[in-house]
Backbone bond lengths (Angstrom), bond angles and torsions (degrees), N, CA, C in turn:
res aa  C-N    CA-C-N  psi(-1)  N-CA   C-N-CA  omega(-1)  CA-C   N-CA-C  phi
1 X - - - 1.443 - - 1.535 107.62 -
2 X 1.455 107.63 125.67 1.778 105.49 -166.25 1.662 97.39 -122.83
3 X 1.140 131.21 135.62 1.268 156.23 146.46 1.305 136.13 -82.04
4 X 1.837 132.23 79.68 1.019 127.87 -146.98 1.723 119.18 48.84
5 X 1.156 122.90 51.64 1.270 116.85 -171.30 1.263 133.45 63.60
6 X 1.486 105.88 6.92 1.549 106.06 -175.63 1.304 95.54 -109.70
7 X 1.814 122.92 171.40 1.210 110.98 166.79 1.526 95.39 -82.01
8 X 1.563 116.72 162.09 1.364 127.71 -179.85 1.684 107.94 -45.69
9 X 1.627 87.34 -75.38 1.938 107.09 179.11 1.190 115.07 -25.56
10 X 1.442 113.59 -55.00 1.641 133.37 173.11 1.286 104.27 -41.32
11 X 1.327 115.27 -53.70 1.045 111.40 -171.42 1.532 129.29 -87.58
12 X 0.679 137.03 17.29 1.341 140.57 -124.34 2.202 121.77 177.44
13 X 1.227 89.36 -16.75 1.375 113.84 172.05 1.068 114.09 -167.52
14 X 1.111 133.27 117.86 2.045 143.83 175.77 0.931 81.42 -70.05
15 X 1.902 80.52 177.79 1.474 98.15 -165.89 1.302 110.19 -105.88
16 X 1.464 119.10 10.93 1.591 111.93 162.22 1.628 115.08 -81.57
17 X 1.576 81.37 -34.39 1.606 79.20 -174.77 1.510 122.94 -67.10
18 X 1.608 111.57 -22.03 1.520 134.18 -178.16 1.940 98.75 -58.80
19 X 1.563 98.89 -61.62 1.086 110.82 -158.18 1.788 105.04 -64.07
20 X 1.769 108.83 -17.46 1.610 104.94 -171.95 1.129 111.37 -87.91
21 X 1.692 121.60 -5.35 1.583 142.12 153.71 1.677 107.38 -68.75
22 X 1.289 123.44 -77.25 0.726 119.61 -158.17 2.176 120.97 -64.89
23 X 0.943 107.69 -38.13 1.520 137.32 151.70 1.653 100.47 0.24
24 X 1.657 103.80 -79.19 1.132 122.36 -158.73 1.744 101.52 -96.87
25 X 1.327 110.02 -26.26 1.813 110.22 170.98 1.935 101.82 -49.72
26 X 1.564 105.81 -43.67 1.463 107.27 -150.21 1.255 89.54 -83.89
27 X 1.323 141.64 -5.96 1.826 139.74 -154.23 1.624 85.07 -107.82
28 X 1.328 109.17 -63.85 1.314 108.10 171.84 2.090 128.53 -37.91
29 X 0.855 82.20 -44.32 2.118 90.50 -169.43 1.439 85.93 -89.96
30 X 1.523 153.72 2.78 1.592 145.44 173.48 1.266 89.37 -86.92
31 X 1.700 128.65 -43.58 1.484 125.14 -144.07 1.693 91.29 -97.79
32 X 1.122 125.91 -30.15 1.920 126.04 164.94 1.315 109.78 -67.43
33 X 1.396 138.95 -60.76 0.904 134.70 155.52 1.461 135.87 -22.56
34 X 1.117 115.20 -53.86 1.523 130.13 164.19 1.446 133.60 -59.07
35 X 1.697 88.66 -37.20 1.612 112.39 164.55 1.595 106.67 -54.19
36 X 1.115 96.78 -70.61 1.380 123.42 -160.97 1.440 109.78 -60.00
37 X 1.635 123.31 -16.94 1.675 134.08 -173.94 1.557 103.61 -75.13
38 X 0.961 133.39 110.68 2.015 117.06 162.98 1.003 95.89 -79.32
39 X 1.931 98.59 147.79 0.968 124.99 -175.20 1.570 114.72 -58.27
40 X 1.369 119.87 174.56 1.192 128.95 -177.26 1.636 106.12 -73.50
41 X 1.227 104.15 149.76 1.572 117.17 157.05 1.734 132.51 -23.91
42 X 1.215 133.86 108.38 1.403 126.10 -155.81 2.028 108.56 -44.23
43 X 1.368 104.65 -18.39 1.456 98.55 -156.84 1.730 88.61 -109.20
44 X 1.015 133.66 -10.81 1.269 141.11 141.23 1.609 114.64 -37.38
45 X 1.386 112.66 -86.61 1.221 139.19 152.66 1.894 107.12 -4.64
46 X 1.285 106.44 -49.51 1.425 122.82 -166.25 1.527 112.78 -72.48
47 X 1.520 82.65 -64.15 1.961 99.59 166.04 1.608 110.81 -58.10
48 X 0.955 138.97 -45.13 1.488 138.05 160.95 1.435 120.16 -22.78
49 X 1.581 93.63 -56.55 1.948 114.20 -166.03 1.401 99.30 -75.24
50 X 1.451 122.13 -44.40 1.393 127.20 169.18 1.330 121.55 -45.51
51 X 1.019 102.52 -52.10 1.974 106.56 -165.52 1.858 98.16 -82.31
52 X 1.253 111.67 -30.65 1.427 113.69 172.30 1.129 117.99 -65.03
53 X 1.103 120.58 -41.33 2.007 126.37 -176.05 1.631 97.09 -82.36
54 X 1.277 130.76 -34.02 1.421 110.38 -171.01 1.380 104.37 -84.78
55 X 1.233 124.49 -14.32 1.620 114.01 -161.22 1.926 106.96 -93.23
């Protein structure tokens, strides 16, 4: 979306200010996301604990 040749956003929100939105949008939707993931498979789970404790 362009505005006199500019992009809008560009124009219209810097990019600190973009990034002090976006920052906490992306921290936010990792921690729902994550919520929202079930855990892996018990024998998954297993192989995980394994390869973690030997290494």
């Amino acid at each position: 979306m362009f505005f006199n040749d500019v992009p809008f956003f560009a124009k219209y929100i810097p990019p600190v200010g973009s990034a002090l939105v976006a920052a906490p949008a992306n921290a936010l939707t990792n921690i729902i996301v994550s919520l929202l993931t079930p855990p892996p498979p018990k024998h998954v789970q297993d192989l995980l604990r394994q390869v973690h404790t030997s290494a």
